[in-house]
N, C-alpha and C positions, 0 to 999 in steps of 0.2 A: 540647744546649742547651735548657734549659726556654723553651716559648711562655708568654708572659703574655697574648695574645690568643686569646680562644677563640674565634675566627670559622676557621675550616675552607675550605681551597679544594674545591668540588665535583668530584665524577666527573662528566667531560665523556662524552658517549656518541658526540660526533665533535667533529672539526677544526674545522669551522663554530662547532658551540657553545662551543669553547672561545675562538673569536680573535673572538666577540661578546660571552663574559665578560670576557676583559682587555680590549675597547674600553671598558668604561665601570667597573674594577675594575684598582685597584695593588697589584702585589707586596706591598706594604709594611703591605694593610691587614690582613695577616694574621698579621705577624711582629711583634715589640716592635723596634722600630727602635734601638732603644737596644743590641742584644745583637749578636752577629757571626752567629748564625745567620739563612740569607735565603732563599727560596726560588733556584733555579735561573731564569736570564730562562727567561719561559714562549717557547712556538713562536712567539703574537704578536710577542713582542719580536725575536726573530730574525729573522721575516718582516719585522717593518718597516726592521731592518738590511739584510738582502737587498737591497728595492726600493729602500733610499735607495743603495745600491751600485748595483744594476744600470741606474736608471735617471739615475745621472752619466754622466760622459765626462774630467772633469780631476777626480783625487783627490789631496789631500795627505795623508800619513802620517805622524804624530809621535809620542813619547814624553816623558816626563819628564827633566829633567836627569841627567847622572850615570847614562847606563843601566845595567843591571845586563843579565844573560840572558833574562829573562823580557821583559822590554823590548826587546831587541834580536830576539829571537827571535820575540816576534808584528808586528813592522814588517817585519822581512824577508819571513816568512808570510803575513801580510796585501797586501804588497804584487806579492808572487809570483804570489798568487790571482787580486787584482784587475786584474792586468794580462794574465790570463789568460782575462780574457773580454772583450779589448778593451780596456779602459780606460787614458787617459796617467794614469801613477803618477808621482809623486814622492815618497819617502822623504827626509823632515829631521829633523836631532837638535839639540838644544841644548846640548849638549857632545859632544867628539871621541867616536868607537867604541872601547870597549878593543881594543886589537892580538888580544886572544884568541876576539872575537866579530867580527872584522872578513871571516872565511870567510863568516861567511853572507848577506853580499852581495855577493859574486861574482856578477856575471853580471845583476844587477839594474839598469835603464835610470834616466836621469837623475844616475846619478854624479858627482863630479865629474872631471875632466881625470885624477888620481893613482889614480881606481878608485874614491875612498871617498865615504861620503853627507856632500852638503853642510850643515854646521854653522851652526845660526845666531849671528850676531853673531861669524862665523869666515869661511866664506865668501860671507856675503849677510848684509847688515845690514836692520834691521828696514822701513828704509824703501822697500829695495829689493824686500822680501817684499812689501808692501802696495801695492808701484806694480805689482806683477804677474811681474816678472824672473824666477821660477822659473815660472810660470804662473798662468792664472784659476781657479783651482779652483769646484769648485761640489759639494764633498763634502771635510769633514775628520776627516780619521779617529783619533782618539788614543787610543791603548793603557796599560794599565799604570797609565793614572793619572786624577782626573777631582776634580784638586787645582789650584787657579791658584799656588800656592807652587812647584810643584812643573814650571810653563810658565814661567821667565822669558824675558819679553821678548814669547813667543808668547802669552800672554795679552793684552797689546796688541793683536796681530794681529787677535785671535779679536774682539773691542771693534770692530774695525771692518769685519770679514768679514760678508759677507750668509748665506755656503754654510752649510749646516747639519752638525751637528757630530755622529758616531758615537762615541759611549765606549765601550770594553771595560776593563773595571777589575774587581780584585776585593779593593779594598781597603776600609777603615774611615770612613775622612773621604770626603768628597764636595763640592763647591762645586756639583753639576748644571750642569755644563757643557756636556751634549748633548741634540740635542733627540728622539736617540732613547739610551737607553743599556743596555747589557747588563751586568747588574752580578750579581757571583757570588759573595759573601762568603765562603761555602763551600768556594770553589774555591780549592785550594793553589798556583794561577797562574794569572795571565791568560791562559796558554799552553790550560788546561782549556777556558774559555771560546772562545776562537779556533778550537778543536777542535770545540765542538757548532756554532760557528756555521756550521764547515766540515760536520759531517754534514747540519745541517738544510737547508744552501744546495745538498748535494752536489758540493760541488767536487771536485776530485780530489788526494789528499796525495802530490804527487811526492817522490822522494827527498830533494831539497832540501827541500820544504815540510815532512817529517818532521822531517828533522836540527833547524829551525828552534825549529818546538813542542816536541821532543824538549829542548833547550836550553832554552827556556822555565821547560818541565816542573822538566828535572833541577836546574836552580840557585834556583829559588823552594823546595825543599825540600831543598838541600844532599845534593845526589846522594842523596838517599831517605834521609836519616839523621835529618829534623825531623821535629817530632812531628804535622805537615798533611801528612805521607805516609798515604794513603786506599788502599782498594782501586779507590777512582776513579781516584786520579793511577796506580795501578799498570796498572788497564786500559788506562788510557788510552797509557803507554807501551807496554805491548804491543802497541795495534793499529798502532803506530809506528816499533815494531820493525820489526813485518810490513808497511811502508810501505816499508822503506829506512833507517830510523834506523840508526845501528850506536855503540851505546854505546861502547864501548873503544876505539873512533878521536877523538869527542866527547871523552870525558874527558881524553886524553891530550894533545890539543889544549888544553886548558881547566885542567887541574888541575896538569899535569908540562910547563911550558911558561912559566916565570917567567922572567922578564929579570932580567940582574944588578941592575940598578938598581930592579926591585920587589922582590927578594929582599932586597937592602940597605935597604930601605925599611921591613919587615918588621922587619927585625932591630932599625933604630929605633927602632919605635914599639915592640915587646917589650921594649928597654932602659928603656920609661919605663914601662913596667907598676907602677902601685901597688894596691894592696887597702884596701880602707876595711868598716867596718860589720862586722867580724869575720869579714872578710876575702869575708864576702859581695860586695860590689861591686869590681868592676876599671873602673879607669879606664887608656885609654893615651891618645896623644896625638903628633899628626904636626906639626912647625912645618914654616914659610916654610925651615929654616935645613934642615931634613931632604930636602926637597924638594931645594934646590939643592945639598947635599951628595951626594947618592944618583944626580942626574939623572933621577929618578922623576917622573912626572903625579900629577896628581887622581885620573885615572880608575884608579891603581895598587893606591888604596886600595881597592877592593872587594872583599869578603868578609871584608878581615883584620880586623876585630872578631872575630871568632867564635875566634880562635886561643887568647883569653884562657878561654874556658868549655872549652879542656882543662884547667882546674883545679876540682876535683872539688866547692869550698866555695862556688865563684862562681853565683850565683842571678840577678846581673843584670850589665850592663859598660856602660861609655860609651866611644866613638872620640871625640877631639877634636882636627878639623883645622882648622888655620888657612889662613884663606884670604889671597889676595893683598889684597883688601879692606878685610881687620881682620875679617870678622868670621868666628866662629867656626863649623863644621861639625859636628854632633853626632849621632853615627851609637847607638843605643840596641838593648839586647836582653836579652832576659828569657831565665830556662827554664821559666816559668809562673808567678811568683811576684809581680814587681813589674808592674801592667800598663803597660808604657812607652809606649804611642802617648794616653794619659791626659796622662803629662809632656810628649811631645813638644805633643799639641795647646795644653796652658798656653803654649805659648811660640811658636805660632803654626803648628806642624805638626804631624804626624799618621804614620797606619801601620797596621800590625797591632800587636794585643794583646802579641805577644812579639817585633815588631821593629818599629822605628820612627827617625825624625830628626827633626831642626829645625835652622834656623842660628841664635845666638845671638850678641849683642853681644859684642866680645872685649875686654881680652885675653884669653887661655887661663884664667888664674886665677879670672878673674869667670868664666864658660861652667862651667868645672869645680865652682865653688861652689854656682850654680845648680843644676845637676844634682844634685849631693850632697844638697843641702836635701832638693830633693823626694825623691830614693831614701829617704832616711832616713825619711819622712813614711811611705814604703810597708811600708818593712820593721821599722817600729816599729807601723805598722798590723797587721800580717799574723801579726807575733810568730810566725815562723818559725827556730828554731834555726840555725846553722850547720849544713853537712850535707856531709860526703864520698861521698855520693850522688851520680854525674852527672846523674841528672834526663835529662828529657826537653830534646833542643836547641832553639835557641830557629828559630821559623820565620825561612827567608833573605824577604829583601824588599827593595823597592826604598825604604825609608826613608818615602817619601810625604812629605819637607820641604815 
């Protein structure tokens, strides 16, 4: 990614004078903020991650709505660690755990009564959060995201919490919602980031805290098939291997593990498959009526976007789910061509360059119209032929709504 800044970070000739450089010098002043390339958080940022961990005692642990594995996978991580040097954890979601990511908090304290992590506005409503019932925190930690679109409800919370707030994120949009934050644009998961903040802190990656990041890792890059597969993320799998990871149990758990009712759910929203723009663009699309047909969830929908880019001419696609609400869900991904987290942010969300979301007023017909406009706007810009090319896949993400 070309720098537009030509200010240079210096060779530090130790530790000292590097964590006196970033006291008084940002990441940021060195990058064009505008582009996806970013430096790596430097050791300062890590360190002051650390001390704000080690020197709590009650931590909260959150993610973004709608987990995906990368999300799932540094809460579990995160909160394995932190409770491993003493610390009361409690892990919350703001929507249920898919059944396929629900192994990796086993055995993790704070659960609720059935095993699973408590839900908000499911099992603890917001006022119950804020009067203290899950506990006083005095560290909150949120992963994966560092978007208030993307916290409902718990952005509230955060409006009237004192405890200071840790971000791991290594996404595009930003609202700076921490007062410290490790941000890693570079990085093909948040799972990468959780990984150095584990070598710098030295913690220890038990088998389960493998498995975790390892999940992380593998679903923010579609089992290593996207085009943010690095020789980083492959290191980094390997030394996770060499932790206790064991891929072929993962996957199998994860990928060959559908319930009839998301398989039938599938079959749905492929029944509504259309093509637009010469045949470049797919749109599919999940109703209220499909939902209650199938016996499928919300959270069933994850990753079936991508099912439509086995078609060789498709350059971009939209998911369009309806919610109980009215309003619409709009799950977006590129294979390098339209940049969709541009569209999502017009309509009030955000993402990566070649995966993104936003919710959108409904009905379906208007959400779908929307979207159209703009795709067309990209690919009348781009003046990109039709191509029976596959192209490179479009990166997994957690949407960033």
């Amino acid at each position: 990614m070309k720098r537009t800044n030509k200010k240079r970070i210096p060779q530090f000739k130790s530790e000292d004078e590097e964590h006196e450089f970033w006291a008084t010098h940002s990441p940021l002043d060195f990058f064009d903020t505008t582009r996806a390339e970013k430096v790596k958080p430097p050791n300062m940022c890590l360190q002051k991650a650390v001390q704000l961990i080690e020197k709590s005692e009650s931590v909260l642990v959150t993610t973004h709505t709608k987990p995906d594995g990368d999300a799932c996978g540094c809460v579990a991580a995160m909160c394995e660690a932190i409770t491993a040097l003493g610390k009361d954890v409690t892990p919350l979601m703001l929507s249920p755990v898919p059944e396929w990511y629900a192994f990796l908090f086993t055995g993790l304290a704070r659960l609720t009564a059935g095993g699973k992590v408590p839900v908000l506005g499911e099992d603890i409503k917001l006022e119950e959060l804020t009067a203290g019932r899950l506990g006083r925190f005095d560290l909150v930690v949120i992963v994966d995201t560092n978007s208030t679109s993307q916290l409902p409800e718990f952005d509230e919370y955060l409006k009237q919490s004192s405890a200071p707030v840790l971000i791991i994120d290594h996404h595009e949009t930003s609202d700076g919602l921490g007062d410290v934050e490790l941000i890693d644009r570079s990085a093909a998961a948040a799972g990468l980031i959780v990984l150095d903040l584990f070598r710098h802190a030295g913690w220890t990656l038990t088998e389960s805290i493998a498995h975790a990041i390892f999940v992380a890792v593998a679903t923010d890059t579609g089992w290593f098939q996207f085009s943010n597969t690095d020789s980083r993320t492959l290191r980094a799998c390997a030394e996770l291997i060499d932790a206790g990871a064991k891929p072929t149990q993962i996957h199998a758990g994860m990928y060959q593990n559908f319930s009839h009712a998301r398989f039938a759910l599938m079959v749905a929203m492929l029944n509504s498959l259309e093509l637009h723009l010469d045949g470049r663009y797919a749109v599919m699309q999940v109703t209220q009526q499909d939902f209650a047909r199938t016996g499928a969830a919300y959270h069933d929908t994850e990753n079936l976007i991508n099912e439509s880019h086995r078609i060789g001419t498709v350059g971009a696609s939209a998911l369009f789910i309806e919610l109980k609400d009215g309003r619409i869900r709009c799950s977006l991904r590129s294979r390098g061509g339209p940049d969709v987290s541009q569209i999502a942010i017009k309509f009030g969300g955000g993402g990566h360059t070649m995966a993104a979301g936003t919710f959108l007023p409904g009905p379906l017909e208007n959400a779908r119209r929307l979207i159209l406009t703009e795709m067309k706007k990209w690919f009348d810009r781009l003046i990109i032929p039709p191509s029976t090319s596959s192209g490179p896949e479009p990166v997994e993400a957690s949407d960033a709504e």
